[in-house]
C-alpha positions in Angstrom: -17.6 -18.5 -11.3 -20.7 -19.4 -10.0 -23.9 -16.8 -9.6 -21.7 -13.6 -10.0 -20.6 -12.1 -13.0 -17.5 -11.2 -14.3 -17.8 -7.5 -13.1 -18.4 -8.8 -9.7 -15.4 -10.9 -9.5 -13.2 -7.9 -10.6 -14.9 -5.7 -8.0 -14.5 -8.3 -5.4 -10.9 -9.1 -6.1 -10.0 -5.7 -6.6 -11.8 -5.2 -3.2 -10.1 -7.8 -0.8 -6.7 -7.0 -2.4 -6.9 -3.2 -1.8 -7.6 -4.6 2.1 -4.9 -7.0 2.2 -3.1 -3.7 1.2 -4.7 -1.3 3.6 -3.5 -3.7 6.6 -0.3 -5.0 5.0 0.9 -1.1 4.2 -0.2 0.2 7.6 1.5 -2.3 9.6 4.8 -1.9 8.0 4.5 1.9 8.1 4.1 1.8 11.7 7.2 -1.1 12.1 9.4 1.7 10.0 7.7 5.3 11.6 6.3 4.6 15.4 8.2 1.0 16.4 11.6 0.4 14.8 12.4 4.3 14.1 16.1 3.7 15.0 16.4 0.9 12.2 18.3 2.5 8.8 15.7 0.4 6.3 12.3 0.8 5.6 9.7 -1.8 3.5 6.9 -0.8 2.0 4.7 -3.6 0.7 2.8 -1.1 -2.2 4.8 -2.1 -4.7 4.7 -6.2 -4.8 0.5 -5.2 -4.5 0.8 -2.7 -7.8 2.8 -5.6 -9.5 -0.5 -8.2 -8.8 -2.6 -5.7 -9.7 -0.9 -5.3 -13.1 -0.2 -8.9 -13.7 -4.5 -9.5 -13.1 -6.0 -6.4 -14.0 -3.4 -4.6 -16.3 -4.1 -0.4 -15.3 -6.2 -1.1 -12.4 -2.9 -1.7 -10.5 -2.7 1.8 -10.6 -5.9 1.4 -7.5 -3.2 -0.1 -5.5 -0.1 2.3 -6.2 -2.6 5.2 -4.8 -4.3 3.4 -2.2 -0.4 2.5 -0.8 1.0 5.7 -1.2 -2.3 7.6 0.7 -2.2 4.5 3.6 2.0 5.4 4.2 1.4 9.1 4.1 -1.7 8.6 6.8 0.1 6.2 9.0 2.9 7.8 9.3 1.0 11.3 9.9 2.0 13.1 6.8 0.7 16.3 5.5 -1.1 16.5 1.9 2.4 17.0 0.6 3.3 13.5 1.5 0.3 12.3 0.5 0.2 13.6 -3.3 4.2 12.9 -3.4 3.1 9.1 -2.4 -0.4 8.8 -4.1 0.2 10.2 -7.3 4.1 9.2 -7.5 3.3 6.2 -7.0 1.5 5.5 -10.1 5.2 6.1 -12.0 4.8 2.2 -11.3 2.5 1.5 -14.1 5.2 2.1 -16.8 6.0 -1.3 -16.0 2.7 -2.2 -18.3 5.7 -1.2 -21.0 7.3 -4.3 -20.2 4.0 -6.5 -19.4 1.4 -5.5 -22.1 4.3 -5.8 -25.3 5.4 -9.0 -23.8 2.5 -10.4 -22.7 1.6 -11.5 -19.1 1.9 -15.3 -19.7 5.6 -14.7 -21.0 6.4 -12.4 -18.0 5.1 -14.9 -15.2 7.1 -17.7 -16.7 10.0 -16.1 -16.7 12.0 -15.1 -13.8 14.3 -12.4 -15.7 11.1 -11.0 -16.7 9.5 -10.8 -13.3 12.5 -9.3 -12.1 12.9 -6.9 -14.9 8.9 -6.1 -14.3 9.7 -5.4 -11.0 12.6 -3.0 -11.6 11.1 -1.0 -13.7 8.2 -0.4 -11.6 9.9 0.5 -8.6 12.4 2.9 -11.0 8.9 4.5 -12.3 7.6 4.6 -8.5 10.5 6.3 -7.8 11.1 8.8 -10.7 7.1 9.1 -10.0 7.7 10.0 -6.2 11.0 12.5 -7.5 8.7 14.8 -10.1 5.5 15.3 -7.5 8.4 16.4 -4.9 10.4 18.5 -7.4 7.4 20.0 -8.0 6.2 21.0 -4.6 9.4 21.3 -3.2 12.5 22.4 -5.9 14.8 20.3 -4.8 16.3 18.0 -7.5 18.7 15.9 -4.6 15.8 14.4 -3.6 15.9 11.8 -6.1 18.6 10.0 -3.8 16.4 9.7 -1.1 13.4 7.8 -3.1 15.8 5.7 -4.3 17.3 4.6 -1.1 14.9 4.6 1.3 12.5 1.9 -0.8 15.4 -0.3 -2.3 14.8 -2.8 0.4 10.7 -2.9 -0.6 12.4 -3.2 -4.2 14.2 -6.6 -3.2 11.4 -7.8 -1.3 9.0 -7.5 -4.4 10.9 -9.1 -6.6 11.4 -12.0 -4.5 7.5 -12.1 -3.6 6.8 -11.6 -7.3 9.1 -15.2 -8.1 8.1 -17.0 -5.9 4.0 -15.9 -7.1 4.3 -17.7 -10.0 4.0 -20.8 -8.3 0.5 -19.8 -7.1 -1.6 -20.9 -9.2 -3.6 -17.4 -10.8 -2.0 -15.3 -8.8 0.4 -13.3 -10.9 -2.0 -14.1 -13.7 -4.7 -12.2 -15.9 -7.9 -12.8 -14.5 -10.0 -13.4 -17.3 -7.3 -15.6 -18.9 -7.3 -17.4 -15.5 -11.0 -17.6 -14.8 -11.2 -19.3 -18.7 -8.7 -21.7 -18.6 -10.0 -23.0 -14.8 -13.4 -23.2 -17.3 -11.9 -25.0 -19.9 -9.5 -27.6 -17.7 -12.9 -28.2 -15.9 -14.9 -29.0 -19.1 -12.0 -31.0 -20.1 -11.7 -33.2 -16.5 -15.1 -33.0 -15.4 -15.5 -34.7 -12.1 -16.5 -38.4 -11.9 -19.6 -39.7 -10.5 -20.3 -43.0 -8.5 
């Protein structure tokens, strides 16, 4: 890790991943809302971003499911409705830690059922999320249908993001597991000398 400490690397991390979010999320919130408004699907990128963050950081994930749902309801020039439907809603995501935490992450990110199943359940939490903030601002219990259609495409793209993760080396993985086995394998192969 070099000269920074552990805290450090977590704050940077969590840092350039909440930006890769900020512009990722805005960019496709303005494809769906100001440039392609005549197209029946929408993508949101939040959720593939709340599945990294769980997979490294376990509950700070839950940074990312607000930070997404408060970029969409900017971008797209929602009201503070939208925003606390979206911000807090979103974090309905983090009952996929149910699956992750029992299981544990190593199992999940070797196993493509289980990154799929991870994936489900977060979006079904994001979505149930999204459904009790509006029923309670709004009453109306139909609304559930919406949620659930308008994201199913960002559902499919996460899961297929979240496969084909596993094959980057620690990025689907815990951070401190991954930051001490890079230690070990280095202590184990250090580099030759001439």
């Amino acid at each position: 890790m070099g000269n920074i400490s552990f805290k450090q690397y977590k704050m940077i991390d969590l840092s350039f991943i909440t930006l890769l979010l900020l512009i990722s999320e805005s960019i496709t919130t303005l494809a769906t809302t100001k440039w392609f408004v005549a197209q029946p699907i929408a993508i949101s990128t939040t959720l593939i971003f709340v599945l990294i963050g769980m997979m490294r950081w376990s509950g700070f994930g839950a940074i990312y499911a607000v930070v997404g749902g408060l970029t969409f309801a900017i971008v797209s020039g929602g009201g503070p409705q939208q925003a606390a439907i979206y911000a807090i809603g979103n974090l309905g995501a983090l009952l996929a830690l149910l699956v992750i935490l029992p299981v544990g992450k190593e199992k999940v990110r070797a196993s493509i059922p289980l990154l799929i199943l991870t994936a489900a359940v977060a979006y079904l939490g994001m979505v149930l999320g999204r459904w009790l903030v509006s029923l309670a601002i709004y009453h109306d219990p139909g609304a559930i249908v919406a949620f659930l259609a308008t994201d199913v495409i960002s559902l499919l793209f996460a899961a297929v993001i979240f496969v084909l993760m596993r094959g980057v080396d620690g990025m689907i993985e815990d951070q401190k597991h991954y930051l001490l086995r890079l230690d070990r394998e280095r202590r184990e192969n250090p580099p030759e000398t001439d």
